[in-house]
VOBA-1610 file (N, C-alpha, C; in pm, whole numbers, padded with zeros to 5 digits, always signed):
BEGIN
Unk-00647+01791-01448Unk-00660+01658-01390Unk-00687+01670-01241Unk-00786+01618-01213Unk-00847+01579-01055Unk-00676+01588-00976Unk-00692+01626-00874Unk-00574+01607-00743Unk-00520+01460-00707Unk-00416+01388-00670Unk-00398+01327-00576Unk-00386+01393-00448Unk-00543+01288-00405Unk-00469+01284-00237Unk-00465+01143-00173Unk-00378+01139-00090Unk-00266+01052+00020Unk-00353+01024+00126Unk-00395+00942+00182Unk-00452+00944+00328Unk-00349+00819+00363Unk-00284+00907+00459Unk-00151+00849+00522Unk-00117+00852+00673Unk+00034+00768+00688Unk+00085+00880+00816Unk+00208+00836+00781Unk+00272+00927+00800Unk+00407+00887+00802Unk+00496+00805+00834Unk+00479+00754+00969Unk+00580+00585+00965Unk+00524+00489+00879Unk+00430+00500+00787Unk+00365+00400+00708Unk+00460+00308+00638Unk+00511+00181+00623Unk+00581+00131+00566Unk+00475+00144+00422Unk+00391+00082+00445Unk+00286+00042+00297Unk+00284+00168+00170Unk+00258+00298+00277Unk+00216+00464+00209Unk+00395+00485+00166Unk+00479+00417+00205Unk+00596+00469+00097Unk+00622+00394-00017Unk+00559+00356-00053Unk+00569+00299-00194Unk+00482+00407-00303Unk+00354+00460-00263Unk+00318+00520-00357Unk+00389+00693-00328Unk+00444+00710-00199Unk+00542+00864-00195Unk+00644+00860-00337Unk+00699+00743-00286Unk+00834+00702-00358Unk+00779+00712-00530Unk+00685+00638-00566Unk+00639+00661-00735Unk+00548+00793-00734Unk+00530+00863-00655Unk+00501+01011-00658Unk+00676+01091-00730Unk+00748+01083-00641Unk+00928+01153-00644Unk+00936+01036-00821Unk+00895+00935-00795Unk+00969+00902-00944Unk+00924+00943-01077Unk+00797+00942-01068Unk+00700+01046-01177Unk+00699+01204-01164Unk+00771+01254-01079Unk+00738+01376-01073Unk+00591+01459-01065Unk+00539+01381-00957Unk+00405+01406-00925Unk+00376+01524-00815Unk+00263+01611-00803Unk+00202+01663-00715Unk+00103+01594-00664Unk+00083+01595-00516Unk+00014+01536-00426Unk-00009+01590-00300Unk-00168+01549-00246Unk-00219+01641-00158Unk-00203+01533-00029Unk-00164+01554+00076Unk-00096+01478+00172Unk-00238+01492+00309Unk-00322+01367+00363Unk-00415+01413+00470Unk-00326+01305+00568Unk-00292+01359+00676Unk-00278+01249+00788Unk-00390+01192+00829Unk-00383+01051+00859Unk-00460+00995+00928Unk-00397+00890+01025Unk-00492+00897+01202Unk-00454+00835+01281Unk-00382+00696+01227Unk-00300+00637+01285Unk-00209+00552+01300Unk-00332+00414+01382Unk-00444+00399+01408Unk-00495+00320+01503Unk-00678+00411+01481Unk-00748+00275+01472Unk-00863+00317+01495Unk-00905+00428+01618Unk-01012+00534+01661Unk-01066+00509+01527Unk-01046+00627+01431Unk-01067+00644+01287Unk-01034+00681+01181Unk-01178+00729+01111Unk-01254+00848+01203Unk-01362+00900+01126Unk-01377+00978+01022Unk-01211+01046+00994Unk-01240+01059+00835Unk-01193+00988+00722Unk-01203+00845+00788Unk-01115+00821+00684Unk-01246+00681+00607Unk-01330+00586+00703Unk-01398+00524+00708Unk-01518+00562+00648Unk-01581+00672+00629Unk-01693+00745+00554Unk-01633+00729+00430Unk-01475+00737+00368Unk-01455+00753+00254Unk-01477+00595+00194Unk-01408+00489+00281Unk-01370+00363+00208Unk-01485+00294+00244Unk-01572+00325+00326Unk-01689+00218+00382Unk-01655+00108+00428Unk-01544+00128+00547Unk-01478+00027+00623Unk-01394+00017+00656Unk-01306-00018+00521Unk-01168-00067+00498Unk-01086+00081+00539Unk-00948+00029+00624Unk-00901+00090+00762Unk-00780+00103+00725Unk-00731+00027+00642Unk-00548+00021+00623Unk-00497+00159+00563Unk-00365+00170+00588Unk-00332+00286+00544Unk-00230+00223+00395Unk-00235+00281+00315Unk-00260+00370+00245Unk-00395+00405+00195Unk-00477+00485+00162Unk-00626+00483+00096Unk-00569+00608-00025Unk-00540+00635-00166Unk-00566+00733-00239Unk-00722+00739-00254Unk-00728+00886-00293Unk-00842+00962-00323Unk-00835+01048-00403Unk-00910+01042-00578Unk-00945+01148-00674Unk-01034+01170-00659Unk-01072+01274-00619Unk-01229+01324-00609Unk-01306+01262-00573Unk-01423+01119-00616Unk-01524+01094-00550Unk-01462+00934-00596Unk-01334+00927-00631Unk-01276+00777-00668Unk-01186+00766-00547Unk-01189+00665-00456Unk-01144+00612-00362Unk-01050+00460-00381Unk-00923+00480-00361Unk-00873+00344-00413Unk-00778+00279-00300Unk-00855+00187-00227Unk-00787+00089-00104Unk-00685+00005-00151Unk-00541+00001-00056Unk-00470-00080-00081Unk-00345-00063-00178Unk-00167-00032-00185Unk-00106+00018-00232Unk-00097-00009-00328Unk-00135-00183-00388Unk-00140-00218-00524Unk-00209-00132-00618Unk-00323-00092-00565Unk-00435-00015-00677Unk-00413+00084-00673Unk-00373+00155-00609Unk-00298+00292-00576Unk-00187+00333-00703Unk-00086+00235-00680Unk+00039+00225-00766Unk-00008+00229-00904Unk-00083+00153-00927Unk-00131+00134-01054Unk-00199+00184-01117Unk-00305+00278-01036Unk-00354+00437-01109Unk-00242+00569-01082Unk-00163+00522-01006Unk-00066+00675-01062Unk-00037+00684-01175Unk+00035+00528-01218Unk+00090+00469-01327Unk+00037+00551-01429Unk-00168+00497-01433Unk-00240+00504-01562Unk-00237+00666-01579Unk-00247+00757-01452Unk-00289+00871-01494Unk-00159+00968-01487Unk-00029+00866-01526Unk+00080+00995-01495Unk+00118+00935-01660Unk+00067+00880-01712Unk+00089+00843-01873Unk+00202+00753-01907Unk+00230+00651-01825Unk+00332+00582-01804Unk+00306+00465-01916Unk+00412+00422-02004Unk+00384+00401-02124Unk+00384+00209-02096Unk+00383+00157-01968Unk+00437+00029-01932Unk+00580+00028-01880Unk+00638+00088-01913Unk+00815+00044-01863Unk+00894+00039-01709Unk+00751+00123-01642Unk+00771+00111-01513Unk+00731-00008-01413Unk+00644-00034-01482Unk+00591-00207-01442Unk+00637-00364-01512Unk+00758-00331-01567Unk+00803-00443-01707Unk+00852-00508-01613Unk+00841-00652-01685Unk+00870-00743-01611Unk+00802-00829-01495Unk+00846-00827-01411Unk+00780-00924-01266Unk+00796-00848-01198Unk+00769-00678-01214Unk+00719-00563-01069Unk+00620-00576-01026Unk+00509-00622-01056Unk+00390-00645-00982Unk+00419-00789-00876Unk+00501-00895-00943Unk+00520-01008-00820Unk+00586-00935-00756Unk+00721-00823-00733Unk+00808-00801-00673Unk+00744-00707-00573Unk+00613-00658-00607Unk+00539-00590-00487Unk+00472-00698-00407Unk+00398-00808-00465Unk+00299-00866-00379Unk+00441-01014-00268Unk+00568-01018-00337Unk+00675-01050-00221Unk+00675-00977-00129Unk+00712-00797-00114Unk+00760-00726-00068Unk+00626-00675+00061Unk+00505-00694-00011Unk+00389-00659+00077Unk+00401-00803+00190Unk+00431-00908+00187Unk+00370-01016+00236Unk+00481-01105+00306Unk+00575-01177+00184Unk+00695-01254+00264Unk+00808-01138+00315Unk+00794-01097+00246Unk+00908-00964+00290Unk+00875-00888+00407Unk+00781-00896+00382Unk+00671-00764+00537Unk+00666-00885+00637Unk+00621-00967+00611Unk+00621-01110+00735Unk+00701-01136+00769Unk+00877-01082+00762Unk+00989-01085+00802Unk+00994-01004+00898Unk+01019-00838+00838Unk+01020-00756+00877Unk+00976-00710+01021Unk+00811-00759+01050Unk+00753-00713+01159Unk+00847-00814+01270Unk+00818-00885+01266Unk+00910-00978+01404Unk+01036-00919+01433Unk+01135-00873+01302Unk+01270-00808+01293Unk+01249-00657+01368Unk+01144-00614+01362Unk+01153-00488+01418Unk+01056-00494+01576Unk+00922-00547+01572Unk+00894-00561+01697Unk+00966-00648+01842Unk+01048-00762+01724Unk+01109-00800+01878Unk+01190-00723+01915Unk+01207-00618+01847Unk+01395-00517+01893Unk+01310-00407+01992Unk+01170-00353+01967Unk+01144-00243+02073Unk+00988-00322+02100Unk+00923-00427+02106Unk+00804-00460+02127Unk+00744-00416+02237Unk+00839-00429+02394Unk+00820-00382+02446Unk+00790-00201+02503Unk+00793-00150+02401Unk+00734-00008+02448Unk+00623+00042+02336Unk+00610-00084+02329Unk+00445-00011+02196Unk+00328-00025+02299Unk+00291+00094+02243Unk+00141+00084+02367Unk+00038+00013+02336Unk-00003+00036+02461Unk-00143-00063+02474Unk-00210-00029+02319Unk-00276+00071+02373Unk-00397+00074+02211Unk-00332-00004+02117Unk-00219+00099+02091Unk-00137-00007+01956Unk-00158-00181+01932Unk-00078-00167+02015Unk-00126-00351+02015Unk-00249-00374+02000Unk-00346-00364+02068Unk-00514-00379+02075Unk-00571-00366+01931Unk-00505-00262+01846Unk-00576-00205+01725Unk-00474-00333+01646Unk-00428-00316+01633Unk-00353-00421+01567Unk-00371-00602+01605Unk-00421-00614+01676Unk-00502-00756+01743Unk-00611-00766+01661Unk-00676-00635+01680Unk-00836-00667+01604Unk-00853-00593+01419Unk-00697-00574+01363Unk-00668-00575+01267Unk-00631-00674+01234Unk-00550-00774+01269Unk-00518-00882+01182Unk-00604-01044+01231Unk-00655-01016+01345Unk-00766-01137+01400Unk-00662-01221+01462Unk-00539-01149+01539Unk-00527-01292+01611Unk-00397-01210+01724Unk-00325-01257+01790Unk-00256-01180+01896Unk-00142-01135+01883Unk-00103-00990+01934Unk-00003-00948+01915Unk+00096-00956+02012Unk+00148-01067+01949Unk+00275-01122+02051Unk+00396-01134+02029Unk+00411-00955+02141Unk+00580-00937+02143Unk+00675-01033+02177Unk+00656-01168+02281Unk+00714-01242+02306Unk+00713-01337+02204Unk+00669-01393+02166Unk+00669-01450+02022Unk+00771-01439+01851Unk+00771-01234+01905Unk+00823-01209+01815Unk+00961-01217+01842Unk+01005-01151+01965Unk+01142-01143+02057Unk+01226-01348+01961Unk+01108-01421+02008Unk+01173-01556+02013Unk+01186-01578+01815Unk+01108-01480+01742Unk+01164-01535+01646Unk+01213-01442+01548Unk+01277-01361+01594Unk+01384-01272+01552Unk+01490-01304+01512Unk+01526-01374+01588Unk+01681-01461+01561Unk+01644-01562+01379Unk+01557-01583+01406Unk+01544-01670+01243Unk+01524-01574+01166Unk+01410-01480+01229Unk+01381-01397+01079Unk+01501-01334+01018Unk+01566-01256+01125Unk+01681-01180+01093Unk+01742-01281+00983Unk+01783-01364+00971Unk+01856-01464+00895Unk+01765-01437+00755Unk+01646-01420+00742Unk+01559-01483+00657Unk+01524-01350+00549Unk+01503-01229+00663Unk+01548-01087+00584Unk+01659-01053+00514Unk+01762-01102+00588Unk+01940-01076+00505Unk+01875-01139+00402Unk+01863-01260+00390Unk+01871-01342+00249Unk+01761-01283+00157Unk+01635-01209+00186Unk+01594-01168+00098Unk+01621-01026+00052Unk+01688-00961+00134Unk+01749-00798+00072Unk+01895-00844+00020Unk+01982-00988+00042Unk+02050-01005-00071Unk+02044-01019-00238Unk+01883-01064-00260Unk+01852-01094-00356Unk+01839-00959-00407Unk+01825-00856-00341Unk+01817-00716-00391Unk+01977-00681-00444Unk+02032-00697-00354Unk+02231-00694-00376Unk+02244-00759-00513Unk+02224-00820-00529Unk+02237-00935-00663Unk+02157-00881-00755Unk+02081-00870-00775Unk+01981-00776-00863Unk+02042-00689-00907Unk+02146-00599-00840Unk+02192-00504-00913Unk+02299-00498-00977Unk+02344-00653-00981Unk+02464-00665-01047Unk+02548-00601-01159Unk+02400-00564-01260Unk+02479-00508-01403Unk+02336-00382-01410Unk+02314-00325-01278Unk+02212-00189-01347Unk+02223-00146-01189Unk+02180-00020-01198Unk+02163+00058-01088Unk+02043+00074-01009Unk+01922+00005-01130Unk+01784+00006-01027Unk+01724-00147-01092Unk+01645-00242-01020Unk+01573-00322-01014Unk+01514-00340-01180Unk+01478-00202-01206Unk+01386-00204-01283Unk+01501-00147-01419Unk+01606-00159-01409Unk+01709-00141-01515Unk+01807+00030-01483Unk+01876+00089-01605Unk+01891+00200-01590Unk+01795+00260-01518Unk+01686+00329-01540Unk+01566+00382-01465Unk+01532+00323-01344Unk+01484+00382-01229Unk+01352+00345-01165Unk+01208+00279-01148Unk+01172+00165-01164Unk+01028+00148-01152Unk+00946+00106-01046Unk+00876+00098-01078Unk+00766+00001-01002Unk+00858-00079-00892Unk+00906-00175-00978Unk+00955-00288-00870Unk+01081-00212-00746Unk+01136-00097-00805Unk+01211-00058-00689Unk+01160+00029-00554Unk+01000+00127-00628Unk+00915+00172-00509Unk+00904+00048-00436Unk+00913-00067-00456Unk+00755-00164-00373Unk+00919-00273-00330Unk+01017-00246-00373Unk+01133-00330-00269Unk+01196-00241-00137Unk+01201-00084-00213Unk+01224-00040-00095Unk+01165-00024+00030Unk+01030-00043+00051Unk+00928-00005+00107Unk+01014-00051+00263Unk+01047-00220+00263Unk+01078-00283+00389Unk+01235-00223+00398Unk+01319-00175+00363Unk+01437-00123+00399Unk+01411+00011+00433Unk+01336+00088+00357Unk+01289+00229+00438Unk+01264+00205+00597Unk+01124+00066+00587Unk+01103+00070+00713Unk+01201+00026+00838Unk+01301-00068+00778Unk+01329-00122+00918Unk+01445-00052+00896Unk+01531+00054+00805Unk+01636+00169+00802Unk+01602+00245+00894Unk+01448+00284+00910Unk+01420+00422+00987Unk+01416+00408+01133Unk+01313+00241+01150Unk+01311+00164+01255Unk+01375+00129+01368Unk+01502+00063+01298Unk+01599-00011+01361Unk+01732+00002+01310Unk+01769+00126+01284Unk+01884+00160+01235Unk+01995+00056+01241Unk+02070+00003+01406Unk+02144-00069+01424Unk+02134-00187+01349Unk+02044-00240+01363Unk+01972-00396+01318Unk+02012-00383+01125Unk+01958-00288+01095Unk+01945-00279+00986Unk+02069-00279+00887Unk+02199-00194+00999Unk+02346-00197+00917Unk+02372-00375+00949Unk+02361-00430+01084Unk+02432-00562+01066Unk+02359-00603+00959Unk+02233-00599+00922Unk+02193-00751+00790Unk+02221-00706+00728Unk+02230-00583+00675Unk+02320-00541+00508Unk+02454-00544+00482Unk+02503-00569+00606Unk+02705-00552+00589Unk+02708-00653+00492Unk+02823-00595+00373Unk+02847-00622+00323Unk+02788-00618+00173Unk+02642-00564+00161Unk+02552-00604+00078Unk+02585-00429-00028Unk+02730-00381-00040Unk+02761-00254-00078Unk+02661-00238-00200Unk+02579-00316-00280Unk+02528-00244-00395Unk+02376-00216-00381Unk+02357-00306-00258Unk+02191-00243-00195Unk+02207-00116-00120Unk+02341-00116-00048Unk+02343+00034-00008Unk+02340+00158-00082Unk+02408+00134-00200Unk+02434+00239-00293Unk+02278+00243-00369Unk+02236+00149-00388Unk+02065+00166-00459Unk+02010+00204-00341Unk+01970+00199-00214Unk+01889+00225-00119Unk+01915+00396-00115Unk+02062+00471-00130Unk+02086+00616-00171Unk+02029+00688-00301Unk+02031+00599-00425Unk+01972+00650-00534Unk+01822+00658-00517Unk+01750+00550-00450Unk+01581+00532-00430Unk+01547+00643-00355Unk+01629+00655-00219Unk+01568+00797-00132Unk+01612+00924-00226Unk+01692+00930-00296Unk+01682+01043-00353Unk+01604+01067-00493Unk+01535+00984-00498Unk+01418+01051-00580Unk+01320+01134-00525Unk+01295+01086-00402Unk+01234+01192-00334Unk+01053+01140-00338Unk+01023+01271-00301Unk+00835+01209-00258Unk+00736+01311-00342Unk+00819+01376-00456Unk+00718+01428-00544Unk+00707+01593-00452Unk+00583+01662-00531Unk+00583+01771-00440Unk+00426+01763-00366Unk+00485+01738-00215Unk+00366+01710-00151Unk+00334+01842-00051Unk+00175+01859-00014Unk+00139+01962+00041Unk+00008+01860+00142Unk+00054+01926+00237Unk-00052+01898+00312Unk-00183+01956+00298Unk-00311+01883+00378Unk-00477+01934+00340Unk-00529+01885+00453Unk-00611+01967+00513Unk-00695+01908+00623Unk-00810+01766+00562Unk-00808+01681+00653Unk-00894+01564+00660Unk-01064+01644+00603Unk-01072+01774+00633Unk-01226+01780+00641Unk-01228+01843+00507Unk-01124+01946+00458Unk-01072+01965+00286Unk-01138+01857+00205Unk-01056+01733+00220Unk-01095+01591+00124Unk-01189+01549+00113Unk-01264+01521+00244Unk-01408+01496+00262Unk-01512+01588+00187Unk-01473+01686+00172Unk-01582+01820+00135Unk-01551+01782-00037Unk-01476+01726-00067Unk-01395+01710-00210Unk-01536+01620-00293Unk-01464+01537-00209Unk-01554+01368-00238Unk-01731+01387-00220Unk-01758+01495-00156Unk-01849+01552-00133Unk-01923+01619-00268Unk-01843+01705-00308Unk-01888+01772-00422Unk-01839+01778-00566Unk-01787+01619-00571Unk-01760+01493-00691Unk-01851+01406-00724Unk-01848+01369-00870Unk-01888+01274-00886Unk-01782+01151-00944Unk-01826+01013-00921Unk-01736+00949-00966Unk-01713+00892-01118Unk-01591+00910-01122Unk-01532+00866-01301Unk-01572+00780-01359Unk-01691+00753-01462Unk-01691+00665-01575Unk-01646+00531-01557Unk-01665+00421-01509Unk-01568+00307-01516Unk-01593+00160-01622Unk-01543+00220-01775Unk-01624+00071-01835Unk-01518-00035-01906Unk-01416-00057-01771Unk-01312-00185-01816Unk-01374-00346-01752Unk-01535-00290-01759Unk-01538-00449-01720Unk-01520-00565-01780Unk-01457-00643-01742Unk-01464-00807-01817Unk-01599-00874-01806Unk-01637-00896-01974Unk-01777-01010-01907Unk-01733-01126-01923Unk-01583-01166-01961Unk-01559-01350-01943Unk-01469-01345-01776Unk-01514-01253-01722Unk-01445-01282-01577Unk-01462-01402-01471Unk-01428-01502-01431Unk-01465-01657-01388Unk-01528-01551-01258Unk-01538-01497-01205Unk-01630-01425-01123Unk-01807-01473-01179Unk-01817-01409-01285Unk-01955-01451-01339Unk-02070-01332-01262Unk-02000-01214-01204Unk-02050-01151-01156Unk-02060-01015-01268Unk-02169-00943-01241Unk-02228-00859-01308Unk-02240-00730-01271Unk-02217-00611-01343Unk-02275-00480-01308Unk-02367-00402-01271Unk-02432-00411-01134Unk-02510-00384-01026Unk-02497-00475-00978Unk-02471-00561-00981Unk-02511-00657-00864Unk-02412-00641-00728Unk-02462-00666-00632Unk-02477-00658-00482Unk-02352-00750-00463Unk-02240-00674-00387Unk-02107-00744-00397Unk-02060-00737-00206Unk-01985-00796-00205Unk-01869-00740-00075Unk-01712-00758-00102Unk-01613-00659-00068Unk-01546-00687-00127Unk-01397-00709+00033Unk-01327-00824+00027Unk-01283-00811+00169Unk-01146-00842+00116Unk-01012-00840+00213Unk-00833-00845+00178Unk-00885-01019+00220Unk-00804-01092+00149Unk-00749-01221+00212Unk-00710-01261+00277Unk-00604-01150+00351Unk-00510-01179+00462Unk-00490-01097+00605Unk-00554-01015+00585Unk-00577-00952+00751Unk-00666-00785+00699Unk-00716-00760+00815Unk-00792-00611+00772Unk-00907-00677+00693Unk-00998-00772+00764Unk-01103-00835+00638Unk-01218-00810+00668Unk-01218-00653+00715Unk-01369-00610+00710Unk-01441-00594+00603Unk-01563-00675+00574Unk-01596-00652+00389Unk-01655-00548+00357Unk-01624-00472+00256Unk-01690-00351+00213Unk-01774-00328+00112Unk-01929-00330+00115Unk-02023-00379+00064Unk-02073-00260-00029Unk-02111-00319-00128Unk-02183-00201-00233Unk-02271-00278-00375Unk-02278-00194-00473Unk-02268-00253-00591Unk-02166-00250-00724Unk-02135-00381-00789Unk-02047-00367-00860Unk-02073-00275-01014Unk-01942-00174-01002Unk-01907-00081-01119Unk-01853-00180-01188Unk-01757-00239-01212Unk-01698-00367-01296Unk-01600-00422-01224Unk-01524-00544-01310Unk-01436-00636-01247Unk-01368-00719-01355Unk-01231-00674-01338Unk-01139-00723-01435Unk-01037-00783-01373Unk-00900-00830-01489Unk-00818-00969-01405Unk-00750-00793-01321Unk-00750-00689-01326Unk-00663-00618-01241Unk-00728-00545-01136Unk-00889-00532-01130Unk-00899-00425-00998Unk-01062-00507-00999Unk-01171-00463-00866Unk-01279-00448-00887Unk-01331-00303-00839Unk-01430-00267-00836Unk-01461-00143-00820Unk-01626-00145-00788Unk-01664-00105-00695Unk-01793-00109-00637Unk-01810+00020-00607Unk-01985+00064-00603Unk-02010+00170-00579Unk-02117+00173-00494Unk-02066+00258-00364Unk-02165+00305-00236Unk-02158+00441-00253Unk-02314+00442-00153Unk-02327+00584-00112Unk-02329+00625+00011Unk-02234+00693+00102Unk-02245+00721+00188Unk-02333+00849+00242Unk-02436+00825+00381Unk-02518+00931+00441Unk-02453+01059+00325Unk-02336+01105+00420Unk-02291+01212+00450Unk-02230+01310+00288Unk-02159+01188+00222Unk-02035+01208+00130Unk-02117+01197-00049Unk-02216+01106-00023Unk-02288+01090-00131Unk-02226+00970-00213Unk-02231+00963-00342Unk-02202+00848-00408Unk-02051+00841-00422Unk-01979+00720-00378Unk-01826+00717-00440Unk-01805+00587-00498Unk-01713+00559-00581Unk-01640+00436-00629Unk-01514+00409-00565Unk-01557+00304-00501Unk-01441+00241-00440Unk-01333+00097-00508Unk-01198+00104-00527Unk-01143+00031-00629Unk-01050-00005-00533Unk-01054-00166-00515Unk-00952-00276-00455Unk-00890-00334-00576Unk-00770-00371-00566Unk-00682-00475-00637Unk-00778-00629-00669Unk-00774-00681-00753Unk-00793-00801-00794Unk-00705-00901-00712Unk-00591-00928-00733Unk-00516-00985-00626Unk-00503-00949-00457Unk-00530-01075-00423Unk-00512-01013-00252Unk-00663-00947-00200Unk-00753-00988-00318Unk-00904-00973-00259Unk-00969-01040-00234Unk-01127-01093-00195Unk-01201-01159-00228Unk-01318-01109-00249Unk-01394-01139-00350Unk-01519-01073-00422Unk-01603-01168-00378Unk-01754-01154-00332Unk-01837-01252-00305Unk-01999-01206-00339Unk-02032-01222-00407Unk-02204-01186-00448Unk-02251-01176-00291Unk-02371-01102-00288Unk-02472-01027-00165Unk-02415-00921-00094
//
């Protein structure tokens, strides 16, 4: 079976969700750092644009965005459904969005002031609008309130099981921990006051880190590239033809996030179902790849 590789960095809140279902499947994985802040020249030849971190990569299959990520480990680690049962897929797209829209204010107003320039700047012209530490400083005080109450719902959750997703580990517990990893590692202090008291998220937040991150090895950026290079891409024939899209296989697509990072990434469509779309460019350098976004949290647009 083709390699996983990671194009990551390590403070990634987003890239620990698919570490974390790496350690829970007992996966091997090939680990490339990538800058934290544009610009990102090996990483942009692969996705034809799209900048966010996490990006997996099988060979000449490129898959933007942690949802689609998660969900081909899933398919290709032979996961029979039980890791996704239930409402783990809503419990990721909370955890990416209202949960993460907590989070950042909770942690930038506590050190906003010493993030650097670039930082900020790259992150201005990532989400299209201003990065304002003062803003955040002033609404910390609510969020904080607004985070407790949603990592209580985690406390409560575990009332009669030890993980989210029952006896076992799933899905829904990679993609809840994601924002307690981050603002645990973050904001340590901050992080014990909103949980006091919350003893059964603490004790699950110990069982989740100790699954661990799989067995990962690092690879140079120019390794992967040379990969994707001398791949071709996988077969893809889950298209839907009753898709309310009404869009077709070749045809001339762009494919952009809904909510920030909405550079569109243009190609032609491989197919499009209610769970992923998948377009295929060729880059100068890299040659032909398939690139696969989530269905949710996209927008698909003919030309």
């Amino acid at each position: 079976m083709a390699e996983f590789i990671l194009h990551h960095y390590d403070t990634s809140p987003f890239s620990e969700k698919p570490r974390v279902m790496f350690g829970l499947k007992g996966l091997a994985w090939r680990s490339v750092i990538q800058p934290t802040i544009m610009p990102k020249p090996d990483l942009v030849p692969l996705t034809g644009g799209y900048r966010r971190a996490p990006v997996m990569q099988i060979g000449a299959d490129i898959y933007c965005d942690s949802q689609v990520i998660l969900a081909e480990i899933l398919a290709r680690s032979g996961d029979d459904g039980s890791a996704a049962a239930g409402g783990a897929w809503a419990v990721n797209l909370w955890a990416d969005r209202l949960w993460f829209g907590t989070t950042v204010p909770v942690i930038f107003g506590e050190f906003g002031d010493s993030v650097p320039k670039a930082f900020i700047e790259d992150r201005e012209k990532l989400s299209g609008r201003p990065f304002d530490v003062g803003a955040m400083k002033a609404a910390a005080g609510v969020m904080r309130s607004q985070w407790r109450a949603q990592a209580a719902w985690i406390d409560d959750a575990l009332a009669h099981a030890d993980f989210l997703a029952g006896a076992a580990p799933g899905l829904a517990d990679a993609c809840a921990y994601m924002n307690i990893w981050w603002l645990g590692g973050a904001a340590p202090g901050v992080f014990e006051a909103l949980t006091a008291g919350l003893d059964r998220l603490a004790a699950w937040r110990g069982r989740v880190r100790a699954i661990g991150h799989g067995e990962r090895t690092e690879m140079p950026p120019a390794d992967a590239l040379a990969i994707a290079r001398a791949s071709d891409p996988a077969p893809f024939d889950a298209h839907d033809p009753a898709d309310p899209s009404g869009l077709k296989p070749g045809a001339p697509v762009t494919v952009a996030a809904d909510d920030y990072g909405r550079d569109p990434i243009a190609g032609a469509l491989v197919g499009i179902n209610r769970h992923r779309v998948v377009i295929a460019r060729r880059d100068p350098t890299l040659g032909k790849l398939n690139v696969h976004f989530p269905r949710v949290g996209y927008v698909v647009a003919a030309g």
